[in-house]
Backbone bond lengths (Angstrom), bond angles and torsions (degrees), N, CA, C in turn:
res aa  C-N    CA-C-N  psi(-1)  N-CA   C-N-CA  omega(-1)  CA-C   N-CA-C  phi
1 X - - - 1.447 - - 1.532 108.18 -
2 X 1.193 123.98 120.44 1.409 135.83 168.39 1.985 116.38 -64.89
3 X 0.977 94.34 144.63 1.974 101.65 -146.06 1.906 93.37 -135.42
4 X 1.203 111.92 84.91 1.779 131.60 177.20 1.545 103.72 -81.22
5 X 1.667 113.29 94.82 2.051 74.35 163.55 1.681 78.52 -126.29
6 X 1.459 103.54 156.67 1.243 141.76 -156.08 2.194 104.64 -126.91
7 X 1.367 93.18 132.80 1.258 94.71 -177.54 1.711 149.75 77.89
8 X 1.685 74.95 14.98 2.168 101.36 -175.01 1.006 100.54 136.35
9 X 1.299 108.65 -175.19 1.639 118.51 -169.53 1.227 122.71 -131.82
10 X 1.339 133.80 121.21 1.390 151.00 143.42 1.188 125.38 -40.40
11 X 1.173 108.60 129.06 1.793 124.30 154.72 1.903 109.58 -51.60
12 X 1.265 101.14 143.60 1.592 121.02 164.06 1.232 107.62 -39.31
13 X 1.432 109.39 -64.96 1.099 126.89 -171.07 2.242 125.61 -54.79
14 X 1.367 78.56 -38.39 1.586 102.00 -179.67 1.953 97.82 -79.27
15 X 1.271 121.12 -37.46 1.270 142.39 -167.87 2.006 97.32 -63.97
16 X 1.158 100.40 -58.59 1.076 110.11 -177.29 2.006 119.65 -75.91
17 X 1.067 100.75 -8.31 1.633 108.31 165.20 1.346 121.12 -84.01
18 X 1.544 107.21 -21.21 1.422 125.66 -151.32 1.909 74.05 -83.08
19 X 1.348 102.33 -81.04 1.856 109.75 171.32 0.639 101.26 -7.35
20 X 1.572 119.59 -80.85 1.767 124.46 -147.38 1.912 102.66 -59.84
21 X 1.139 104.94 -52.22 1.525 114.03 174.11 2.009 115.68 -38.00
22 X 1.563 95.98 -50.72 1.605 84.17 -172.17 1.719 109.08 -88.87
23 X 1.684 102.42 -23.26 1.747 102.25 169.32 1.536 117.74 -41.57
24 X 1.372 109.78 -49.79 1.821 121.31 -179.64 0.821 105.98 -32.59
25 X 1.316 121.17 -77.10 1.895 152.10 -136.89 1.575 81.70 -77.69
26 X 1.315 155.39 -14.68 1.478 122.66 -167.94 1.532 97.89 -146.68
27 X 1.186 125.00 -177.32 1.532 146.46 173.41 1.138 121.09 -124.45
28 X 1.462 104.27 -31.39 1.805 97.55 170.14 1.860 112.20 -65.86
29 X 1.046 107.70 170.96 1.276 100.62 164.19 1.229 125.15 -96.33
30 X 1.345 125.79 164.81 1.585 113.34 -176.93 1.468 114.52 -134.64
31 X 1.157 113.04 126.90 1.684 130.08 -178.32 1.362 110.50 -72.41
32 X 1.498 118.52 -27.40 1.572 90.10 -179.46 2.029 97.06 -166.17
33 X 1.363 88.52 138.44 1.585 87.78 -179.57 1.658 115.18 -131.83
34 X 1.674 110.71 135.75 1.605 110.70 -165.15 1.360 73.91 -108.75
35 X 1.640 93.68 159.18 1.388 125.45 -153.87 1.476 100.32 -138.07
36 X 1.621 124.28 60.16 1.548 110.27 -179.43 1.483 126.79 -78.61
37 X 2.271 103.91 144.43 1.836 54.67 -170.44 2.033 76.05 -127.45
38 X 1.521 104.06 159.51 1.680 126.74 -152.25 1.338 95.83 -110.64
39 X 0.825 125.44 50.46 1.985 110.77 -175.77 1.413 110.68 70.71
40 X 1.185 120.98 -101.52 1.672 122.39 -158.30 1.484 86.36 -102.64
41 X 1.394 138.53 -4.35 1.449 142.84 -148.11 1.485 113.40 -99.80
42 X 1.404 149.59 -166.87 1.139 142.36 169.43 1.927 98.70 -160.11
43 X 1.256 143.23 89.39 1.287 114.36 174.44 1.513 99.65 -105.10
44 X 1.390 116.07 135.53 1.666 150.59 145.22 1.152 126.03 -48.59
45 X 1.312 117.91 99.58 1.623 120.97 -177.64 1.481 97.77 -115.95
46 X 1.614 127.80 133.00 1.577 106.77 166.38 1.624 84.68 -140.98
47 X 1.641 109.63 174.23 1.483 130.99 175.74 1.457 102.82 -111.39
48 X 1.172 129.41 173.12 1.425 148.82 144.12 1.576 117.96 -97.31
49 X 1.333 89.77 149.91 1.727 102.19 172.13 1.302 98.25 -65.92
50 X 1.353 113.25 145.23 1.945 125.28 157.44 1.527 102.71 -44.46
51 X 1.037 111.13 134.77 1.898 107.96 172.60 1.968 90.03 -105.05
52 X 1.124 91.70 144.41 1.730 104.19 172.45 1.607 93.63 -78.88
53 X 1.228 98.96 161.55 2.164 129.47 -165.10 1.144 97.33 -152.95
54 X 1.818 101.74 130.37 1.561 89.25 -176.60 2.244 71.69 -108.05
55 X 1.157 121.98 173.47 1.138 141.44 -172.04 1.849 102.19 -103.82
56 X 1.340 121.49 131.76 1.676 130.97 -160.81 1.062 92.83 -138.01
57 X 1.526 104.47 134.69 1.984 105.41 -176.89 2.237 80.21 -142.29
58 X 1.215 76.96 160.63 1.750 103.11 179.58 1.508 98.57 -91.99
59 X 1.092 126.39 103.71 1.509 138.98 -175.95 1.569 121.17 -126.49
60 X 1.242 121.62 83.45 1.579 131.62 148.61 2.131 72.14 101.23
61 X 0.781 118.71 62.53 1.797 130.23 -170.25 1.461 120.17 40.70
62 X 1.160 132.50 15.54 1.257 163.43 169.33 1.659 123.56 -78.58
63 X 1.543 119.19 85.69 1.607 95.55 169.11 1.684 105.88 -76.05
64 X 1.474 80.52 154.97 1.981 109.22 -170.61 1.103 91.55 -142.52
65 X 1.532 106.15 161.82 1.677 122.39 153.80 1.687 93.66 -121.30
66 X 1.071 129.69 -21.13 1.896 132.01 -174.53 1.557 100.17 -148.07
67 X 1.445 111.36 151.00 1.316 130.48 -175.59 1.931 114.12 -100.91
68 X 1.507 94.08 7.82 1.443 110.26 -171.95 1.267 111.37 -81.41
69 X 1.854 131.75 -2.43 1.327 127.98 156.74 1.441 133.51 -95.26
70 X 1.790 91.26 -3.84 1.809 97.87 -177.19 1.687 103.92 -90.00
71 X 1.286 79.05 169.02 1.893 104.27 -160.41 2.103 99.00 -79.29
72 X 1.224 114.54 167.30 1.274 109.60 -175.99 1.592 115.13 -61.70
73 X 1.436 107.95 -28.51 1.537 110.55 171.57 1.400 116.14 -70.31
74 X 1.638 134.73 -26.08 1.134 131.12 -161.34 1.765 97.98 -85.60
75 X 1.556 109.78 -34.42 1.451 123.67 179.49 1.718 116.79 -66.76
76 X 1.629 100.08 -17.49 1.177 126.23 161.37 1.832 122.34 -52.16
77 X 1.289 79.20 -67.54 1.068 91.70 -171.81 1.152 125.61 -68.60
78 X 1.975 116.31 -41.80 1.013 130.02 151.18 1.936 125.23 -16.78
79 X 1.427 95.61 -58.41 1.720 111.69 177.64 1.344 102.92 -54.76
80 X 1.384 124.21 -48.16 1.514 125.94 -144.12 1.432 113.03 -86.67
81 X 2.032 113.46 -3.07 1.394 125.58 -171.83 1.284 93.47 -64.53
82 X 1.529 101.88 143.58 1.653 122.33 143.05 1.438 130.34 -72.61
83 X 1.541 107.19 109.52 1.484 103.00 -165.00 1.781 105.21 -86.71
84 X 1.084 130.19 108.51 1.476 150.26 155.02 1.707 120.11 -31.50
85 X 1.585 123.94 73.45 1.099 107.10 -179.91 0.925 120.11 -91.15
86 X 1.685 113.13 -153.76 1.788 124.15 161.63 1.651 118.05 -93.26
87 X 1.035 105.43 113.44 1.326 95.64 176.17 1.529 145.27 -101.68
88 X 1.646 110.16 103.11 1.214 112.64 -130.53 1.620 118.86 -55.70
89 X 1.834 85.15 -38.87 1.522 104.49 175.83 1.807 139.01 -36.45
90 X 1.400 87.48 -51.10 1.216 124.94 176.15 2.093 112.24 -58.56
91 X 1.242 103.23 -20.40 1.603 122.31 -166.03 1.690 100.37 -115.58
92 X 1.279 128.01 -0.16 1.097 126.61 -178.00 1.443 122.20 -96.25
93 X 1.284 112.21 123.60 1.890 111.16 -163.59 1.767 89.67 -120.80
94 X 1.363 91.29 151.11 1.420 99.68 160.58 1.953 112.96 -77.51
95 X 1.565 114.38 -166.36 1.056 120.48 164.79 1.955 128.15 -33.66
96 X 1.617 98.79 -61.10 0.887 104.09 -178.46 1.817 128.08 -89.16
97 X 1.225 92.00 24.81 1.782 103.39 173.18 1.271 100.94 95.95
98 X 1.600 139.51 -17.16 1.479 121.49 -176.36 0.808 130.70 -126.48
99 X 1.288 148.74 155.23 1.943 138.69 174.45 1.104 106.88 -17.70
């Protein structure tokens, strides 16, 4: 974890309360914490780690993130969808607004 303090200097000791202090308060983990310090004041800035996302699509009525648990018919079926585009043609006007 990367450790910013800004505006004078801290003890190890004080450094390491500051941690322990913002570790409590959360569950995510955190990559990096600024340490400002205001006169008599202390303000706490920290980040989080990136969390990995796997990506879920609605497939043949099925949420998935991979097609690597369906059966040969579902992979079937999968192939055989009609994909729904934009169609540009269809949206194209001349000058005066119409075909």
């Amino acid at each position: 974890m990367k450790v910013n303090v800004i505006g004078g200097k801290i003890s190890e000791k004080e450094k390491e309360l500051y941690i322990k202090h913002v570790t409590c308060r959360t569950t995510q983990p955190v990559s990096e914490i600024t340490i400002e310090l205001d006169g008599d004041y202390v303000n706490l800035t920290w980040h989080y780690q990136d969390t990995p996302f796997q990506r879920i699509r609605r497939i043949t009525g099925y949420l998935v993130g991979t097609l690597d648990r369906f059966n040969d018919g579902k992979r079937a079926e999968e192939a055989d969808r009609v994909h729904h585009g934009f169609d540009e043609e269809y949206y194209q006007h001349d000058s005066s607004g119409l075909m």
